[in-house]
Phi, psi and omega in degrees: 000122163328143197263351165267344197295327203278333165309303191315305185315322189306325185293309163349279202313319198282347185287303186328322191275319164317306210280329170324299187287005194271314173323298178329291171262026153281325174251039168239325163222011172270299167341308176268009144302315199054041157225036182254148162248324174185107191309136115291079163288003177227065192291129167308109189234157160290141181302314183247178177156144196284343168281334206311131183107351202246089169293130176259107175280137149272130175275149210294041189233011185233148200258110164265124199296167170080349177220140190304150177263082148354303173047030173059020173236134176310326209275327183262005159287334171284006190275184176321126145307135170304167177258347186212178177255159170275119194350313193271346148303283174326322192280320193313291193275014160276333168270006155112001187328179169233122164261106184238010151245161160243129162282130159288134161276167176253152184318143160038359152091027186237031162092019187221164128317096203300142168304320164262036138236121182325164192252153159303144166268128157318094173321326173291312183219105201307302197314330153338172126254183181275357182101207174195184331262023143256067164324287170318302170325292201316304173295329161250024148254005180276331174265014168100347228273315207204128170327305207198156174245173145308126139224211170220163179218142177228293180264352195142010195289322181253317158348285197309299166301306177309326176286304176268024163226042137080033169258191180252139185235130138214154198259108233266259035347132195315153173035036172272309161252156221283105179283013161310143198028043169249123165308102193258212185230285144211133221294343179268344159277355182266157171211129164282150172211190194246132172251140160209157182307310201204181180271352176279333187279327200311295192276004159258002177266329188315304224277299187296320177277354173250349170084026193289143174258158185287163199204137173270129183305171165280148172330317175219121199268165186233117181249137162268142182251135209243092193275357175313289165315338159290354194241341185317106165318334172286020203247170209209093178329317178291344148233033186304299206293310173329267172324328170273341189276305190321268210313323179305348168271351173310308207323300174326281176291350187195148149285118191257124278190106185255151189261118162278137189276338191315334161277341180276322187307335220264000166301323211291343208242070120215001186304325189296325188261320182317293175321323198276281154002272203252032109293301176318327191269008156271333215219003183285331161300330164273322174279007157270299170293309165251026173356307169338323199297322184254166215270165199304312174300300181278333163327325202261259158079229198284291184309338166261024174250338169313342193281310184327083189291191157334293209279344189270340188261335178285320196286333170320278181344308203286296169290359170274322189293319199289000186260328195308324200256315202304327180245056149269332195287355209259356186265335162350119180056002163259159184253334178201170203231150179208139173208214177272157177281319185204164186240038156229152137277158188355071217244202221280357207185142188277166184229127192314140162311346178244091309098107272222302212276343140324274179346291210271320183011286182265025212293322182272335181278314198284339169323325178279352176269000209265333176275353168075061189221142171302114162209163198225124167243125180247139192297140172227029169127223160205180207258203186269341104016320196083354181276131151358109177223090192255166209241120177268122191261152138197134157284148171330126139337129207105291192289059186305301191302312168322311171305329183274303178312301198319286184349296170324327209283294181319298216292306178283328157322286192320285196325305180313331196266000000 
């Protein structure tokens, strides 16, 4: 036998053997999660590949061949199988990932909870939840499950969980990896992303699906501190005191810079009609016909999204557009913007968007889908509680790889200290 052939088998056998264990404990600690949907166990991987060895989880809202796209609803997890896989699938296992779970969701990835279905449980602290409305991702890889997962962010979807469960969440530049056969929401606004144990898995599935090569931070990074956000009253003190002790420790490594955020907060007050808007032309035809079809919370919704017209989702565009450069400018001479992630920690149930607690949810994430800018919340300690407190970077559009090197830079900064 040829000496790459036997490498080539040796390897087989240990990716094979990872993806076993990974199998294991998807129903020894994802199961009681509730954030599995549905086990591959023999999943088609490419023989070599910068993942070989890399199990993955998806969320059930990207078209997996062979199993129905769930999307968090009973009725389309009893549905049709796909017929193909979907494009950030297809790259997983060209590279050799094993896509071995369908990960659980909040419905259709629009803030809720279906009734009849259990919600992810928080690996850290189960009575929780893991959040939304990748959740489901978010929990095995907090709980060990998996390096790194799928998910998706329209508002804050893959952020949002990574602040509670104490992982890394990123969100990419807008249409960077391919949101084809993926479910959507909205369409200017979804982004596929990465959950990962850390920023090194994080940035090694990123790397593998877009074919981006890694970039070395700069010597001394230059952070704008976006103190608006720090100040927010709506901020929950106890992790107001998490997030100001991180940056501060930051100081050793990088300059810090303070920002006024106002131009980036003030994206938040148009995120709401784009989102309403271009949901309804996806889901307004099923909420004409059948309302049933969706669980109470997103019906609620669905129905207030029918209000939004035309002229009121153009003049939002319009005002996204005259806000988009003042708050790119906020990145002038910095290398990354850095604030809170979310202005709670976890709490026991995720809460539907028409809500006092909905509402502020997304208040430091969604402003970055709405400018398509690259971001990352990485853990930065917990509160005295014990509860999860993650840290928001972002970059310049384009600029992923960059984001990441920082990221590695903050992340070992924390560690040290």
């Amino acid at each position: 036998m040829h000496e790459h052939t036997a490498g080539t088998i040796d390897r087989q056998a240990w990716a094979t053997a990872r993806l076993q264990t990974a199998l294991i404990d998807l129903e020894r600690l994802g199961r009681p999660l509730n954030a599995v949907v549905a086990a591959i166990p023999d999943p088609p991987r490419a023989p070599e590949g910068p993942l070989l060895g890399t199990p993955v989880a998806v969320k059930d809202m990207i078209d997996v061949a062979g199993h129905p796209r769930g999307n968090g609803n009973p009725d389309d997890m009893a549905g049709p199988p796909a017929g193909s896989d979907a494009p950030v699938v297809q790259l997983l296992r060209s590279a050799g990932a094993d896509v071995f779970a369908l990960s659980a969701l909040l419905e259709y990835a629009a803030g809720a909870q279906h009734p009849d279905l259990p919600e992810a449980r928080n690996p850290v602290v189960p009575e929780r939840t893991a959040g939304g409305s990748s959740g489901g991702s978010a929990a095995l890889v907090g709980a060990g499950v998996c390096p790194a997962a799928i998910g998706t962010d329209t508002g804050g979807s893959i952020r949002l969980p990574a602040h509670y469960c104490a992982v890394v969440g990123l969100k990419p530049t807008y249409g960077t990896i391919p949101v084809e056969g993926v479910q959507p929401l909205s369409p200017t606004l979804d982004h596929v992303g990465v959950i990962g144990e850390d920023v090194a898995a994080t940035a090694r599935v990123f790397l593998a699906l877009t074919g981006n090569a890694p970039v070395a931070a700069p010597d001394t990074l230059r952070i704008g501190v976006l103190t608006d956000q720090l100040a927010d009253p709506r901020l929950d003190k106890d992790v107001r005191v998490v997030v100001v002790d991180a940056i501060d420790r930051l100081r050793d490594v990088a300059v810090l810079v303070d920002r006024d955020s106002g131009a980036l907060d003030v994206l938040n007050g148009v995120i709401g009609d784009i989102i309403h808007y271009e949901a309804w032309q996806v889901h307004g035809a099923a909420m004409t016909a059948r309302p049933g079809h969706f669980g109470a919370p997103t019906a609620r919704l669905f129905a207030a999204a029918a209000a939004i017209d035309e002229e009121r989702y153009r003049h939002a565009l319009a005002e996204r557009s005259a806000l988009l450069a003042p708050a790119l400018t906020l990145l002038d001479g910095l290398d990354l913007l850095i604030g809170p992630a979310a202005p709670y920690t976890a709490p026991v149930v995720s809460p539907p968007g028409d809500t006092p607690e909905g509402a502020i949810e997304g208040i430091f994430t969604a402003p970055y889908n709405v400018t398509g800018q690259p971001a990352i919340v990485i853990p930065c300690g917990a509160t005295l509680d014990g509860l999860p407190v993650g840290l928001q970077l972002a970059a310049a559009p384009g600029q992923d790889a960059l984001l990441l090197a920082a990221a590695a830079v903050v992340e070992c900064a924390l560690a040290t200290r």
